[in-house]
C-alpha positions as CSV (number, residue, x, y, z in Angstrom):
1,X,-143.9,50.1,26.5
2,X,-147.0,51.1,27.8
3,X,-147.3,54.7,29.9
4,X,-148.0,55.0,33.6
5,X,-149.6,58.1,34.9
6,X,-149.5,59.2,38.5
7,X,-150.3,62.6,40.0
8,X,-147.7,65.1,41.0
9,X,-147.5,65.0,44.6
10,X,-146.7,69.1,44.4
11,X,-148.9,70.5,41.9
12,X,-151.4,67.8,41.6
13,X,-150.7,67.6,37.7
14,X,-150.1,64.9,35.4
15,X,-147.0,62.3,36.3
16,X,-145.6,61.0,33.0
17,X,-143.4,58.3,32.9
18,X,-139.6,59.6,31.8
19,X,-136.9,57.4,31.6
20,X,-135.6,54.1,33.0
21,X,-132.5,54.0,34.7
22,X,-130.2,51.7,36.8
23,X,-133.3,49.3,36.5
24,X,-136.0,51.7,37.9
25,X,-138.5,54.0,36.1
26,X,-137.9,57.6,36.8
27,X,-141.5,59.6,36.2
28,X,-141.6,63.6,35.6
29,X,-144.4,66.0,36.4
30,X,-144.9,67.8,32.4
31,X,-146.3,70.9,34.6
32,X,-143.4,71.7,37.2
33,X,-140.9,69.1,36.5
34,X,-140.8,67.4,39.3
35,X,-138.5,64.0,38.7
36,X,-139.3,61.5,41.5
37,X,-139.0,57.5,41.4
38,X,-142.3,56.3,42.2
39,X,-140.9,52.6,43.7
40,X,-139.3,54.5,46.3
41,X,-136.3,53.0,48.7
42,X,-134.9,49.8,47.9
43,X,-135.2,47.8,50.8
44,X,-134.1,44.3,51.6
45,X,-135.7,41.0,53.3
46,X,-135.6,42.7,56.8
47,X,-137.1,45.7,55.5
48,X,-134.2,47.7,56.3
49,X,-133.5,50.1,53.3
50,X,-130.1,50.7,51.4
51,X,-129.1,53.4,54.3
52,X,-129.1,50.6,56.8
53,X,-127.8,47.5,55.6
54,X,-124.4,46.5,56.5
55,X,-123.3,47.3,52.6
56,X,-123.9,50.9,52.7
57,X,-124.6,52.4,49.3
58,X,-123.0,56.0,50.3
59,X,-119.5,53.3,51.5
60,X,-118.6,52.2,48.0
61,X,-115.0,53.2,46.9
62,X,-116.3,56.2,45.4
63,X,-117.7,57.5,48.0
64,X,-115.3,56.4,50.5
65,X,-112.8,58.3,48.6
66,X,-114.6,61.5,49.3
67,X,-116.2,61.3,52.7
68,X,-112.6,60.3,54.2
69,X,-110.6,62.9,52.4
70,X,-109.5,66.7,53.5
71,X,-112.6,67.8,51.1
72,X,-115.0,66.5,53.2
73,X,-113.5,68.8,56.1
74,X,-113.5,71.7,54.0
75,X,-116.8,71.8,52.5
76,X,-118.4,71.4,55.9
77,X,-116.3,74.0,57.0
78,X,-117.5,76.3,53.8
79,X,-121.1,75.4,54.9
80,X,-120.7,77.2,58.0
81,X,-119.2,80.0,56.6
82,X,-122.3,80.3,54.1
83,X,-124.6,79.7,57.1
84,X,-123.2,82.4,58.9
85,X,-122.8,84.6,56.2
86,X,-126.9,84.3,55.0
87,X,-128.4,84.3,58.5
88,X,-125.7,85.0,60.8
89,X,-125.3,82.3,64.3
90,X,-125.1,84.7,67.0
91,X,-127.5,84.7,69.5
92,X,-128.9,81.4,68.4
93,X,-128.5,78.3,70.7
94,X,-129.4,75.1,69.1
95,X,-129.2,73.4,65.4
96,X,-130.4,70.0,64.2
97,X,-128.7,68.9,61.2
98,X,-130.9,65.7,59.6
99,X,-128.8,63.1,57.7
100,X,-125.8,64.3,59.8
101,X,-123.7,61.2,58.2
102,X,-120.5,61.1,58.9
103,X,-120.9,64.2,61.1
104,X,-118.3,67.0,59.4
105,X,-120.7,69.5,59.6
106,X,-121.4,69.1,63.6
107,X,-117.6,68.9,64.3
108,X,-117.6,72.4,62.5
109,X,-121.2,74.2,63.6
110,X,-120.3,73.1,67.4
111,X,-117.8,75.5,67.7
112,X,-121.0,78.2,67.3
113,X,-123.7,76.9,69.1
114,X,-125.2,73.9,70.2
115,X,-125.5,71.2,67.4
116,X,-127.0,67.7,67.1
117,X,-128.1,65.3,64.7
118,X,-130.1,62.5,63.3
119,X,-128.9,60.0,60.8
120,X,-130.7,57.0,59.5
121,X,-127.2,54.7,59.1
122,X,-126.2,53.2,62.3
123,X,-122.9,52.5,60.9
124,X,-122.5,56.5,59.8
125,X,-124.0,57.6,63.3
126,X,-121.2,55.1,64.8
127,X,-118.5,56.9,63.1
128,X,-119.5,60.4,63.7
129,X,-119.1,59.6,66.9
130,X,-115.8,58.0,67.3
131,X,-113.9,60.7,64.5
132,X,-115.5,63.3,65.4
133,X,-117.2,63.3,69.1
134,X,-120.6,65.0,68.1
135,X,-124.1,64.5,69.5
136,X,-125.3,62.3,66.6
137,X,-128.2,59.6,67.1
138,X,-129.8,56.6,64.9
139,X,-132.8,58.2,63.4
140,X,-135.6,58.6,61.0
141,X,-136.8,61.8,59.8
142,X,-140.5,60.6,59.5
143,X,-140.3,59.5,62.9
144,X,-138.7,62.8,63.5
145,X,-141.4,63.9,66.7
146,X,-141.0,60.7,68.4
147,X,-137.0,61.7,69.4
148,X,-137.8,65.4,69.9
149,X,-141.4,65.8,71.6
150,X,-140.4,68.7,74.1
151,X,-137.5,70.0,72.1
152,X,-137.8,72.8,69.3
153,X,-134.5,74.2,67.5
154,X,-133.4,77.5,66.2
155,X,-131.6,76.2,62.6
156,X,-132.4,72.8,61.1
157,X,-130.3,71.7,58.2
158,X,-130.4,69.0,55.4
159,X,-127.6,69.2,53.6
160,X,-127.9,67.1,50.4
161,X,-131.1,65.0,51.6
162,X,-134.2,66.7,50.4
163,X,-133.5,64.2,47.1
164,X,-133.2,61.4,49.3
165,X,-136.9,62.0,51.0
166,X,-139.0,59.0,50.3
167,X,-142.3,60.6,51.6
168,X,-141.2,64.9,51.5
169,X,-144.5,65.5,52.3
170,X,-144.9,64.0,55.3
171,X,-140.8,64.8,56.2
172,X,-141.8,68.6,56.5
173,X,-144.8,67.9,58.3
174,X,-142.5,66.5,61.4
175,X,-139.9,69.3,61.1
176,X,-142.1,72.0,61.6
177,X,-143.1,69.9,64.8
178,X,-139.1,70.5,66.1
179,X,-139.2,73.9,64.8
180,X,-139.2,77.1,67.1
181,X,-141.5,79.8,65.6
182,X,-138.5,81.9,64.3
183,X,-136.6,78.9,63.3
184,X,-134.8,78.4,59.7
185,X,-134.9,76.0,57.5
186,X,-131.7,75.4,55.6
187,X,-131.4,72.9,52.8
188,X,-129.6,72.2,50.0
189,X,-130.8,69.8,46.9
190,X,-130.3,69.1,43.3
191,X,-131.9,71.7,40.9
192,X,-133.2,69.9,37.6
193,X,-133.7,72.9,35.8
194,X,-130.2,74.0,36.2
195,X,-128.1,74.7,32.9
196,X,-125.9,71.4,33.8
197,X,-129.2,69.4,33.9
198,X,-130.8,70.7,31.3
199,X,-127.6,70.3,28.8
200,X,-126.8,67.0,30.7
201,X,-130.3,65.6,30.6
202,X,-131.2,62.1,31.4
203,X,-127.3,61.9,32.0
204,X,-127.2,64.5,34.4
205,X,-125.0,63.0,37.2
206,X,-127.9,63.6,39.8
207,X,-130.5,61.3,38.1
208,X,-129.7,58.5,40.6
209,X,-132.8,56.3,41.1
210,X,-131.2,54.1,43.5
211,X,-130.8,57.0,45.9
212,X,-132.3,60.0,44.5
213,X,-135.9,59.6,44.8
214,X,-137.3,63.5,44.7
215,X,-136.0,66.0,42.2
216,X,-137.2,69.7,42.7
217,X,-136.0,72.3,40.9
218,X,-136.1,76.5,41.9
219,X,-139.4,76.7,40.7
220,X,-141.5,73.8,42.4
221,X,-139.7,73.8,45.3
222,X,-141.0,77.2,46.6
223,X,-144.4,75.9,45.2
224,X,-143.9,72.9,47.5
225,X,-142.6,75.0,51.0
226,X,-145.4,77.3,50.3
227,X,-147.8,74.6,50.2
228,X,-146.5,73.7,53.7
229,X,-146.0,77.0,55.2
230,X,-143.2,78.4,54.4
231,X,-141.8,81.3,52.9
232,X,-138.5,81.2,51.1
233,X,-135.9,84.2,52.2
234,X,-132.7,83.2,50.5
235,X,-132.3,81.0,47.1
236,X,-129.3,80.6,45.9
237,X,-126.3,77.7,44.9
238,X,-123.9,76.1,47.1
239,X,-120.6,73.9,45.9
240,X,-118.4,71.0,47.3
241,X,-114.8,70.6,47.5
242,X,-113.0,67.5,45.6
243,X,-109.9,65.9,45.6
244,X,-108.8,66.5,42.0
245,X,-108.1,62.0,41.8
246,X,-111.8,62.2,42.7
247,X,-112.8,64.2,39.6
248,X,-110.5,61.8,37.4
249,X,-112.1,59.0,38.6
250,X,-115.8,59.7,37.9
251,X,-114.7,61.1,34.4
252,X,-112.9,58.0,33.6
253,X,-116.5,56.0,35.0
254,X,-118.8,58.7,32.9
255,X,-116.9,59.7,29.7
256,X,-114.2,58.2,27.1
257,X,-112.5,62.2,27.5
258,X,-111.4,61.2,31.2
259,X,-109.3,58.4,29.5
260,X,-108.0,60.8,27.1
261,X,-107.2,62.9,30.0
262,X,-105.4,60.7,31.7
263,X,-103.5,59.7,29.1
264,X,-102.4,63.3,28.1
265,X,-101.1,63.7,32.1
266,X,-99.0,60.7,32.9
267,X,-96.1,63.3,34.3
268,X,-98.5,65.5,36.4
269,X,-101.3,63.0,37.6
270,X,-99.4,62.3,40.4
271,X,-98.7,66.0,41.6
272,X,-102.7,66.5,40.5
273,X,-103.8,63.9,42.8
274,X,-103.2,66.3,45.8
275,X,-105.1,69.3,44.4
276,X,-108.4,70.0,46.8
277,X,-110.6,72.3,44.2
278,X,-114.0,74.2,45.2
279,X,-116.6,73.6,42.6
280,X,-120.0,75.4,42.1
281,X,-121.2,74.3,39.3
282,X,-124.8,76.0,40.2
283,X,-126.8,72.9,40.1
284,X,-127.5,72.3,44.0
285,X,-129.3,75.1,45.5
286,X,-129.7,76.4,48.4
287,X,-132.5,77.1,50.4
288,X,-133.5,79.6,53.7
289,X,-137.2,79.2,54.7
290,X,-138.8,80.5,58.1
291,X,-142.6,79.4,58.9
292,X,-145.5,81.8,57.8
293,X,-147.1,83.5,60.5
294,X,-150.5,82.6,61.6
């Protein structure tokens, strides 16, 4: 096939096209390796993208199986233990988590300070709301001035989103317009220059062009926040917790040795099916950025 070229939207070098995947092309900066997925969100008829539709592409069975489960609670729970831990809560008053889904990590930072958030799915914002009782709205980050004109926050969070950003550019823009001038930035996002990438490759779990359009990695990413006005404090890696049926699953989706595995634990796979396990396997990061000074 012929080769498209683009310019890196970070470091302005060349944009080679990489692989194709789940019937999209997937492009790679050879400079700073950023991944992105030039087509950006799949949207239908009514314009509305993937995140709004009534057939939700975070609601299939897979995901369902994690977002309703006892993990869910307890990595949200672990994320506010880690955001305490980095930057410490006290004495600040108000957090606005973006892409708040289902809202775990509200129903757990509330019990700190003052927390709110945005979330593009109706449907998600809907149920935040009726399991959880949190101060979650309908929302679009690039619209992300429009809902907060008069109102700055300490902490802002994206937890697992970054890679979702159509436009990233333009995203930080409008959260430094919410920010107060001491505020953090906390994020978390795939990093494709882990060790799991890099022995994973084009397999790598997180190459997901139907959802993940942006791939940074530890290195262009602080190129990118710079670029913007940031300064990074605090880079480091951050886990989830699984039902062990969970893991099973997407081994018996990804690889023939899930089969095997199953095979091997007909006597146990029941008992197994309860586990909750934490796993870090150090390819999300995670990020703390405050604003340069002027």
């Amino acid at each position: 096939m012929t080769l498209n070229f683009e310019t890196c939207s970070i470091c302005r070098s060349e944009l080679k096209y990489w692989i194709r995947k789940h019937e999209r092309d997937v492009y790679k900066c050879e400079n700073c390796r950023h991944i992105t997925v030039p087509d950006g969100l799949i949207r239908d008829k009514e314009n509305k993208s993937i995140y709004e539709t009534d057939n939700l592409v975070f609601e299939s069975d897979e995901k369902i199986q994690y977002y309703f489960s006892d993990a869910a609670i307890k990595s949200a729970d672990k994320k506010v233990e880690v955001l305490n831990r980095i930057i410490g809560l006290k004495g600040y008053h108000n957090l606005l988590d973006i892409g708040a889904n289902y809202g775990h990590f509200l129903s757990f930072i509330n019990h700190r300070l003052h927390a709110e958030g945005i979330e593009i799915s109706p449907r998600a914002v809907s149920q935040s709301i009726k399991m959880f009782n949190v101060q979650n709205q309908v929302g679009d980050i690039d619209l992300l001035y429009q809902y907060y004109p008069e109102k700055k926050f300490d902490i802002i969070t994206l937890w697992d989103v970054f890679e979702h950003l159509e436009h990233p550019s333009h995203s930080i823009i409008q959260i430094k317009k919410v920010m107060k001038d001491e505020a953090y930035l906390v994020f978390s996002t795939p990093d494709s220059i882990s060790l799991i990438s890099r022995l994973l490759g084009r397999n790598w779990y997180h190459i997901d062009p139907i959802q993940h359009l942006n791939i940074f990695n530890r290195k262009n990413i602080e190129l990118f926040l710079s670029n913007h006005g940031f300064s990074t404090i605090y880079t480091g890696s951050i886990g989830h917790y699984y039902k062990f049926d969970y893991i099973l699953n997407k081994l018996i989706r990804e690889f023939s040795s899930g089969r095997i595995l199953i095979k091997n634990l007909p006597g146990v796979l029941k008992w197994l099916k309860t586990i909750t396990i934490y796993i870090k396997a150090s390819d999300v990061m995670l990020l703390v950025c405050k604003q340069n000074k002027p």
